[in-house]
C-alpha positions as YAML, in Angstrom:
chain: A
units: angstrom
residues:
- id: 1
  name: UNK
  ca: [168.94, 43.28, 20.07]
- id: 2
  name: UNK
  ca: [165.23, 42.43, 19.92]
- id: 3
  name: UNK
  ca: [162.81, 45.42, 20.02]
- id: 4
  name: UNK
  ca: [161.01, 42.62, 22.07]
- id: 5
  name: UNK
  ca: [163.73, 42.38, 24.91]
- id: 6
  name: UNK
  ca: [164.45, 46.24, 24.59]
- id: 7
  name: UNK
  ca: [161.59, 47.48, 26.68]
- id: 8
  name: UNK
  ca: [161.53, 45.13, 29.73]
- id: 9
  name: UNK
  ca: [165.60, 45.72, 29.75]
- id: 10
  name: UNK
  ca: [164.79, 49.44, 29.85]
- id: 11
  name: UNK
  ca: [162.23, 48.85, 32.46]
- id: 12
  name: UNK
  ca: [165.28, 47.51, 35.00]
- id: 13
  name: UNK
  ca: [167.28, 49.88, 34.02]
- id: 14
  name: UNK
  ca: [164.73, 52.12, 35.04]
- id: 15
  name: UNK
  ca: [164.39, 50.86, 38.36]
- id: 16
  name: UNK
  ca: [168.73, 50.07, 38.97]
- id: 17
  name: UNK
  ca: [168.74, 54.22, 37.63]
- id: 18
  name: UNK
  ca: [166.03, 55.22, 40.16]
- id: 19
  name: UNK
  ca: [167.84, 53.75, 43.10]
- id: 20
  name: UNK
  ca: [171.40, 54.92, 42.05]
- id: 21
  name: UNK
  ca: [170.12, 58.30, 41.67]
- id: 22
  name: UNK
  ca: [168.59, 57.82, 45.24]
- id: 23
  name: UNK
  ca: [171.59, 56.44, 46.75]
- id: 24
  name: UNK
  ca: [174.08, 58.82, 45.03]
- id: 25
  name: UNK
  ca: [172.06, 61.80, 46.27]
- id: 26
  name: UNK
  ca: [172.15, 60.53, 49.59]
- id: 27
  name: UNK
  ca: [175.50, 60.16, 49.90]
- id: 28
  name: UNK
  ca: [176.54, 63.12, 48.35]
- id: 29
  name: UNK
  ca: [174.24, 66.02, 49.61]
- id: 30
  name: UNK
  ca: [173.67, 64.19, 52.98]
- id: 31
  name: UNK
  ca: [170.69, 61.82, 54.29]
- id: 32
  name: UNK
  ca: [170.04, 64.51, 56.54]
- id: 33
  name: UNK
  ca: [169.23, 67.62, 54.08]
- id: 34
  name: UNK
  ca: [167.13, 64.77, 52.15]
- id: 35
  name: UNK
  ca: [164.99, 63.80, 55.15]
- id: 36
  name: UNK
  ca: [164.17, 67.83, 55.43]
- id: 37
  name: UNK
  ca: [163.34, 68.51, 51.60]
- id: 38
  name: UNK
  ca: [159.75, 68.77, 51.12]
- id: 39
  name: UNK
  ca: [158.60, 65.38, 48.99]
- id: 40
  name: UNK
  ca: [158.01, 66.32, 45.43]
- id: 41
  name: UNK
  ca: [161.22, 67.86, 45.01]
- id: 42
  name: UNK
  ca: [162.70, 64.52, 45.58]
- id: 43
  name: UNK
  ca: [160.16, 62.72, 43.71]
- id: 44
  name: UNK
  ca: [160.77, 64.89, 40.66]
- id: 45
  name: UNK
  ca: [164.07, 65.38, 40.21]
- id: 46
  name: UNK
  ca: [164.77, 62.06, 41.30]
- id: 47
  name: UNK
  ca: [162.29, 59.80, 38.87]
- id: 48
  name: UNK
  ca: [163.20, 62.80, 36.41]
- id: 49
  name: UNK
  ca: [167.30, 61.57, 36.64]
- id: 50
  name: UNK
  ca: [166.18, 58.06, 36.26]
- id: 51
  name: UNK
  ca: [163.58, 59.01, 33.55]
- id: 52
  name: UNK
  ca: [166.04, 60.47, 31.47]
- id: 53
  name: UNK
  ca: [169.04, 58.33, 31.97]
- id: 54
  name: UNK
  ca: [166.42, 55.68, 30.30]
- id: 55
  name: UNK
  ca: [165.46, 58.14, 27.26]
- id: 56
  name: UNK
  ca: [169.28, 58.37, 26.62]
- id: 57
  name: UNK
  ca: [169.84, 54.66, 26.39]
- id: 58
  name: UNK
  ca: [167.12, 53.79, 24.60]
- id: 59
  name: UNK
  ca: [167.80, 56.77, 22.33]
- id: 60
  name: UNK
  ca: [171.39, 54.65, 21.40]
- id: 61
  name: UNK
  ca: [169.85, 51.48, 21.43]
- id: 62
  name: UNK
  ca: [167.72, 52.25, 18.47]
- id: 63
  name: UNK
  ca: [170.25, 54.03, 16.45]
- id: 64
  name: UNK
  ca: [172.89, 51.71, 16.69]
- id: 65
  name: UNK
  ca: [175.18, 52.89, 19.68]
- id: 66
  name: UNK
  ca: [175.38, 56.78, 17.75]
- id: 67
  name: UNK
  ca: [175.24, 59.48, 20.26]
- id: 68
  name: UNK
  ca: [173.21, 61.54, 18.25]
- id: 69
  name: UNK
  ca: [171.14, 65.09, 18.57]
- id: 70
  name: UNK
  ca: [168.54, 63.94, 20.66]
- id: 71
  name: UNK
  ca: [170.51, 61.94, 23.14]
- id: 72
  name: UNK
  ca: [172.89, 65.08, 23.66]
- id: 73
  name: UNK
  ca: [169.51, 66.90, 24.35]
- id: 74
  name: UNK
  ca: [168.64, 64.50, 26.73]
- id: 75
  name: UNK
  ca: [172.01, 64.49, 28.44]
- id: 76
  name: UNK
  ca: [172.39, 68.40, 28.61]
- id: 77
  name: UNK
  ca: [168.78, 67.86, 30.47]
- id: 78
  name: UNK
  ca: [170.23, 65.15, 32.45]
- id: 79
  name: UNK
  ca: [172.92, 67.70, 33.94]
- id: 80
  name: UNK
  ca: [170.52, 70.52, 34.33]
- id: 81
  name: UNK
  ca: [168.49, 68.15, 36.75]
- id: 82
  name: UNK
  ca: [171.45, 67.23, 38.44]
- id: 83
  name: UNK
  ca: [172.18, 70.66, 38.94]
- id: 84
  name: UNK
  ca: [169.28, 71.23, 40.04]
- id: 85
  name: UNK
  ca: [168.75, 68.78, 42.92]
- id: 86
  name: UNK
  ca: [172.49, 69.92, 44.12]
- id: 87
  name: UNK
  ca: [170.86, 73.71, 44.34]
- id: 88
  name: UNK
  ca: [168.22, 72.18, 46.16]
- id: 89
  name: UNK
  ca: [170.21, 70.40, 48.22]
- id: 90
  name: UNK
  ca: [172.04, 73.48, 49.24]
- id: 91
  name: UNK
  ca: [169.11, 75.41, 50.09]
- id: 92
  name: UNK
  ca: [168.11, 72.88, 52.38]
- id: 93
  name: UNK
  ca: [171.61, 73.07, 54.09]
- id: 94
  name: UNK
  ca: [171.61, 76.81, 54.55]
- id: 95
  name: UNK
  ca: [168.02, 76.63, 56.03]
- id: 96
  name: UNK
  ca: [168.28, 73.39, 58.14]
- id: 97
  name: UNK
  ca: [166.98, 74.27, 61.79]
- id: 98
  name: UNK
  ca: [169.05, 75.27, 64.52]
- id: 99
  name: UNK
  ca: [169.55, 72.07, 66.94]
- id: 100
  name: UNK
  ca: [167.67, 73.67, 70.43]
- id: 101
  name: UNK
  ca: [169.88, 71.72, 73.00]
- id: 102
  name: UNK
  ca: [173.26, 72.35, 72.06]
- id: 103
  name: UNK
  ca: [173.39, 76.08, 73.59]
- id: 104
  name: UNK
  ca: [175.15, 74.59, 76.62]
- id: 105
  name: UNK
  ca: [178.24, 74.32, 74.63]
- id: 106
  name: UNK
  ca: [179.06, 77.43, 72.80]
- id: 107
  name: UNK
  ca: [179.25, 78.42, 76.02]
- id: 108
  name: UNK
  ca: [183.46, 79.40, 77.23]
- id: 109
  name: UNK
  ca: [184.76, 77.56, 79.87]
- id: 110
  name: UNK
  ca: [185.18, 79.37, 83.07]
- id: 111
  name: UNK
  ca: [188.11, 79.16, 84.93]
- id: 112
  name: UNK
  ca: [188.29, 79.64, 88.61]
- id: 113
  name: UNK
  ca: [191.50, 79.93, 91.14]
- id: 114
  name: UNK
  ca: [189.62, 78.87, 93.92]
- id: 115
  name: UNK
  ca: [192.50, 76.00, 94.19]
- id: 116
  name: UNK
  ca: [195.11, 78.67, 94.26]
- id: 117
  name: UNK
  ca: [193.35, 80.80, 96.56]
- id: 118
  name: UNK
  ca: [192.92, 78.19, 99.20]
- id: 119
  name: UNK
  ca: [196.52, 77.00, 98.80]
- id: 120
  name: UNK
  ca: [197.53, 80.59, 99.51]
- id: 121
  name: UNK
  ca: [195.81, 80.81, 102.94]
- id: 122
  name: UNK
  ca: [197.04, 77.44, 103.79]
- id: 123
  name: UNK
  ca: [201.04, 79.12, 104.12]
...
């Protein structure tokens, strides 16, 4: 390939990466523990996915398709961030708030015989 076409192809694949890391970590950890993590965690590990999921490709596009050192770098780095945002993720789930209206249902159901009671001094 061109070195000329290489760098606006890597600049799609870019943006395809950033929204499949996006949409994978949404589905996987939850939209809900997302919407509570605090912004730059997202923004970093997220663009930092993409980022290097970029780096790897273009590291085998100039060397012919070889998966050499650098790219295996790159990809142990790759799985550390992914790690990473699932620990995240996690943290967020233990911590997520307590929901304030639900107490009205941990609460046991009472059972009465006032039926049985009024059936009794009925006979």
């Amino acid at each position: 390939m061109r070195n000329s076409l290489l760098r606006p192809f890597l600049v799609l694949e870019f943006l395809i990466a950033t929204d499949a890391v996006f949409t994978m970590w949404s589905e996987v950890g939850g939209q809900y523990h997302l919407e509570l993590m605090f912004w730059p965690w997202k923004l970093g590990l997220g663009l930092g996915a993409a980022t290097l999921v970029v780096l790897i490709t273009a590291q085998m596009a100039r060397n012919g398709g070889e998966f050499t050192r650098r790219a295996r770098l790159q990809s142990l780095l790759l799985i550390a961030v992914v790690v990473l945002a699932g620990l995240v993720t996690y943290y967020y789930h233990l911590n997520e708030p307590t929901d304030q209206n639900d107490d009205s249902d941990d609460a046991p159901v009472q059972m009465t015989h006032i039926g049985l009671v009024e059936d009794l001094i009925r006979r």
